[in-house]
C-alpha positions in Angstrom: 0.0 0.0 0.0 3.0 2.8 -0.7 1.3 6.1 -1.0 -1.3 5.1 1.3 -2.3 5.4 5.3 -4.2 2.7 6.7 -5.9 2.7 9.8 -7.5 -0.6 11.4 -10.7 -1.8 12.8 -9.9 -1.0 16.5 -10.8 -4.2 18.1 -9.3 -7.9 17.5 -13.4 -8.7 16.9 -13.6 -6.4 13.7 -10.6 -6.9 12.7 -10.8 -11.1 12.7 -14.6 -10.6 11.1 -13.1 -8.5 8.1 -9.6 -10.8 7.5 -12.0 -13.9 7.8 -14.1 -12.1 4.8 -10.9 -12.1 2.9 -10.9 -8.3 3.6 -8.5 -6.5 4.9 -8.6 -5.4 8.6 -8.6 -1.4 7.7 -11.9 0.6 8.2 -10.6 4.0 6.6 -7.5 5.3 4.9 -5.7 8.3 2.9 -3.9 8.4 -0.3 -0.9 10.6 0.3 -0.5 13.8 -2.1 2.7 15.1 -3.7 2.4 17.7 -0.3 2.3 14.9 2.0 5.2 13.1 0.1 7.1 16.1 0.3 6.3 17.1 4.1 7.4 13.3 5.0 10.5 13.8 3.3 11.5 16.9 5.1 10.5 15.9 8.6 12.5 12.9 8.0 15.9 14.0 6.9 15.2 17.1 9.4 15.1 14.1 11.9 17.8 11.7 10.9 20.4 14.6 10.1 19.6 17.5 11.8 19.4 19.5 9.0 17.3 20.4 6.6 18.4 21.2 2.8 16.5 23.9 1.1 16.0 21.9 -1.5 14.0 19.6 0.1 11.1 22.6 -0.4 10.2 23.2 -3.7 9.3 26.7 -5.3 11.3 30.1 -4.0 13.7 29.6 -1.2 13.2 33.2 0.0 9.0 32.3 0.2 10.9 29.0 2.7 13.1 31.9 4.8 10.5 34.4 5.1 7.9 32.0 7.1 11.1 31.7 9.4 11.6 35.4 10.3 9.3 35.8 12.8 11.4 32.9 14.5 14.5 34.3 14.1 13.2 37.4 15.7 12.2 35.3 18.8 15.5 34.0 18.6 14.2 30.1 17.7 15.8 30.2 14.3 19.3 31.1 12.7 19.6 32.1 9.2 23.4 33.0 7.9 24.7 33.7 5.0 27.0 31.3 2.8 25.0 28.2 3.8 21.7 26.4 2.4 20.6 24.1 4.8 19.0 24.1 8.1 20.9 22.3 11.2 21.0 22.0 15.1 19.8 19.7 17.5 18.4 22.6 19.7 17.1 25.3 17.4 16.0 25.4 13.6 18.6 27.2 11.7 17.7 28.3 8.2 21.0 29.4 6.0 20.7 31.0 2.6 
């Protein structure tokens, strides 16, 4: 099921009654969009890197740095110059 979210019948009852039927145990689900493909993507290699590559956003990078600003004000979020990738285990830090 790639593409897809499942989520099963939440007792072992329902869930017996539908794989007996030759069914499978799932009572709703969600096709992923090219958004959701591309949101999965991020969080992940913002997860198992600690940074985040520009790249990973399609469209304008300066659309991508000016959602962050009002972090950086508050001092959650870096952004320097010379970099294009976001790292740091404590704090986002967007670099253009």
């Amino acid at each position: 099921m790639a593409g897809h979210f499942a989520q099963n019948e939440p007792g072992l009852t329902g869930s017996r009654e539908r794989v007996s039927e030759g069914r499978l145990p799932t009572i709703r689900g969600h096709v992923r969009s090219d958004d959701d493909r591309i949101q999965q993507d991020a969080i992940l290699h913002r997860m198992c890197n600690l940074e985040l590559p520009y790249d990973a956003f399609p469209g304008d990078v300066n659309e991508v740095v000016a959602h962050f600003v009002p972090h950086v004000e508050d001092g959650l979020a870096i952004c320097e110059a010379g970099r294009r990738k976001a790292h740091s285990p404590r704090r986002v830090a967007l670099e253009s």
